[in-house]
C-alpha positions in Angstrom: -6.9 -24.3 17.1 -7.6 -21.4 14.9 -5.6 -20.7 11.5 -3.4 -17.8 11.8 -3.2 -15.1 9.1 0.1 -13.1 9.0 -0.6 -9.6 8.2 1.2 -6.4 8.2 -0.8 -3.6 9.2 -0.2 0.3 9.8 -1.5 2.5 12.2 -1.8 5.3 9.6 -1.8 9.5 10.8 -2.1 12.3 9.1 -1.3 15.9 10.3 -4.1 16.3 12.1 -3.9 13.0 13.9 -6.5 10.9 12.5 -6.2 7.6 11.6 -6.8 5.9 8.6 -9.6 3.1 8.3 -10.3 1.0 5.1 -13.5 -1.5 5.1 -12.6 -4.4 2.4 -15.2 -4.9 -0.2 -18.3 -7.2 0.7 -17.9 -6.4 4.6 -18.8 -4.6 7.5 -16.2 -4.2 10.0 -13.0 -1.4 9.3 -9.9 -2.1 10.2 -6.2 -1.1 9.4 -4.9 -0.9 6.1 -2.4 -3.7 5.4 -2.5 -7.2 4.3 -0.7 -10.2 4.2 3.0 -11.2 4.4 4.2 -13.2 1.5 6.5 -15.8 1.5 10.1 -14.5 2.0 8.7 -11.0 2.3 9.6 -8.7 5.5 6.9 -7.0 7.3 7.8 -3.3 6.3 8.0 -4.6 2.5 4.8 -6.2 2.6 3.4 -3.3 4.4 4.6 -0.6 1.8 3.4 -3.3 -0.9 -0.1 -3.4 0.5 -0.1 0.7 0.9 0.7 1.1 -2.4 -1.6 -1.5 -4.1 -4.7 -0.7 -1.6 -4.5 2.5 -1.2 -2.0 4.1 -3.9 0.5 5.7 -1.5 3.9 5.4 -1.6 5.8 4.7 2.1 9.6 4.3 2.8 9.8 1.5 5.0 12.6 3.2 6.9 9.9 5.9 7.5 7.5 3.0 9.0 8.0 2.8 13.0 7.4 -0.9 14.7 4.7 -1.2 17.4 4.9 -4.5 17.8 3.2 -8.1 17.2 -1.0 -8.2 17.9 -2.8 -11.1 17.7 -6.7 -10.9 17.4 -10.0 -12.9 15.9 -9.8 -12.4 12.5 -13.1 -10.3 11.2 -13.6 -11.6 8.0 -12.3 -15.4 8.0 -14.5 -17.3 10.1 -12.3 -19.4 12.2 -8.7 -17.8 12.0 -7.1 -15.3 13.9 -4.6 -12.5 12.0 -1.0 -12.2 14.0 -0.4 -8.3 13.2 2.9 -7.1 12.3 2.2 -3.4 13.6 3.2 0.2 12.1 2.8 3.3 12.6 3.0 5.4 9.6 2.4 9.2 9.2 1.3 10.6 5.7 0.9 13.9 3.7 -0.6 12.5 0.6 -4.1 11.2 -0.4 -5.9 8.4 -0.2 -7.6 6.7 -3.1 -9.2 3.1 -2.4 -7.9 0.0 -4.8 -7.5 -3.5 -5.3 -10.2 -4.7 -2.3 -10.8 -1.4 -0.7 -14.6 -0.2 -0.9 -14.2 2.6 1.4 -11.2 4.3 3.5 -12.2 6.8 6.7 -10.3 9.6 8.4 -11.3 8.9 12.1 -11.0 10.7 15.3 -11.6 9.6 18.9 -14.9 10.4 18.0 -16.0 9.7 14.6 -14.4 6.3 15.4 -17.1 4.8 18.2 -20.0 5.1 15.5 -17.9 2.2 13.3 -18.3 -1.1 12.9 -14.4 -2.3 13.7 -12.7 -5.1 13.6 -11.7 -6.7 16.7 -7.9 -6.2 16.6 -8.3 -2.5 15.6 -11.0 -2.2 18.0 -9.1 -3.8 21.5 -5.6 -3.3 20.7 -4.8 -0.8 17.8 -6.7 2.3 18.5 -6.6 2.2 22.2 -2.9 2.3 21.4 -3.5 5.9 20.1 -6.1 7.0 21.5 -5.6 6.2 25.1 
């Protein structure tokens, strides 16, 4: 049985209805921006946490709207699988990559197909907006 990695992650807009991608340093595959629930910590916290420290936005967690629980292969821990904590989250400010964060995309339907992506974002996250 796999190890599980409990993550919050958002499903990030802006106005124009993009979503927002981040690719972790020393990989390949982009995913949602987010990261791990610590002990005692609710998901919206941790997700507003994560935001903030990865990507240097500030979020109210009231303003965060539950999607639900995914579970996928994890991409980048061989051997575990990430149970997602999911929210969608629509912004007006920039972007500016942190902490573990090489490189953050603006994607489109389009744009999106030429990325490597992580298997969660790839079969359950963006077909949730883009279907």
């Amino acid at each position: 049985m796999a190890a599980t990695i409990h993550i919050a992650a958002a499903l990030l807009l802006n106005e124009q209805g993009q979503t927002l991608l981040v690719r972790k340093r020393n990989t390949r595959a982009f995913m949602q921006p987010g990261g791990k629930i610590e002990s005692g910590e609710q998901p919206a916290q941790a997700l507003v946490r994560e935001l903030e420290e990865e990507l240097g936005i500030a979020v109210d967690p009231a303003e965060a709207r539950f999607l639900g629980t995914y579970t996928a292969v994890a991409a980048n821990e061989p051997g575990h699988e990430v149970h997602c904590e999911l929210f969608q989250v629509r912004i007006k400010a920039q972007v500016s990559p942190a902490a573990e964060i090489e490189e953050a995309l603006w994607v489109d339907a389009t744009t999106v197909a030429k990325l490597e992506l992580a298997p969660l974002t790839r079969d359950q996250i963006l077909p949730l907006h883009y279907l």
